[in-house]
N, C-alpha and C positions, 0 to 999 in steps of 0.2 A: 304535534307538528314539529318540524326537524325547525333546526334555529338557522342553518344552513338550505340552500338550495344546490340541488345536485345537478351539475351540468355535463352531460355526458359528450366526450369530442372522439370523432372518428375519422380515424384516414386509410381511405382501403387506395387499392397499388395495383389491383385485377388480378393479381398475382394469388393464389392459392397459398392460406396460410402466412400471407404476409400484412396484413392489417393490422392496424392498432387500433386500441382506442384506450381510454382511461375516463376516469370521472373529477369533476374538479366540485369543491365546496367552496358555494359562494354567502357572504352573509344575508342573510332573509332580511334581516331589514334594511341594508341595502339595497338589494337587491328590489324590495317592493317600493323601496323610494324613489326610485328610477319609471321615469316614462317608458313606454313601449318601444320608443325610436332609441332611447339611450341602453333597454335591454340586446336589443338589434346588433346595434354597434360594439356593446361589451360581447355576445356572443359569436360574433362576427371576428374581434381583436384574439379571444381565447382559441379559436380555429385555426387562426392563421398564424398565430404561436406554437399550436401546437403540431399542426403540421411541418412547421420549419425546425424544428424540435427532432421528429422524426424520419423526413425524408432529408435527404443530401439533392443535390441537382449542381447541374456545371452547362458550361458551353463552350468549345474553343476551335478555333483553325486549325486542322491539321494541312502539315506542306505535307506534298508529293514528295 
């Protein structure tokens, strides 16, 4: 068994050929030291990093 836990993150866009994804290594004994609710939330933190990682996003007023 790997010493690491592989956490795979994906962000797809609808867009044909425009997804990502990558794998992150996380420490196993870590990783098994953690309750289910604090795995949640670490998988939950890595997503949402990674997604802001790879999309851009804006919003603004255009004047007439």
């Amino acid at each position: 068994m790997s010493e690491y836990v592989k956490i795979r993150m994906y962000v797809g866009t609808g867009y044909e050929g425009c997804d990502h994804e990558d794998v992150y290594e996380y420490p196993r004994e870590e990783w098994e030291a953690m309750s289910k609710e604090q795995q949640e939330k670490l998988l939950n933190e890595l997503a949402t990093e990674y997604l802001f990682e790879r999309c851009e996003y804006g919003a603004w007023v255009e004047e007439d």
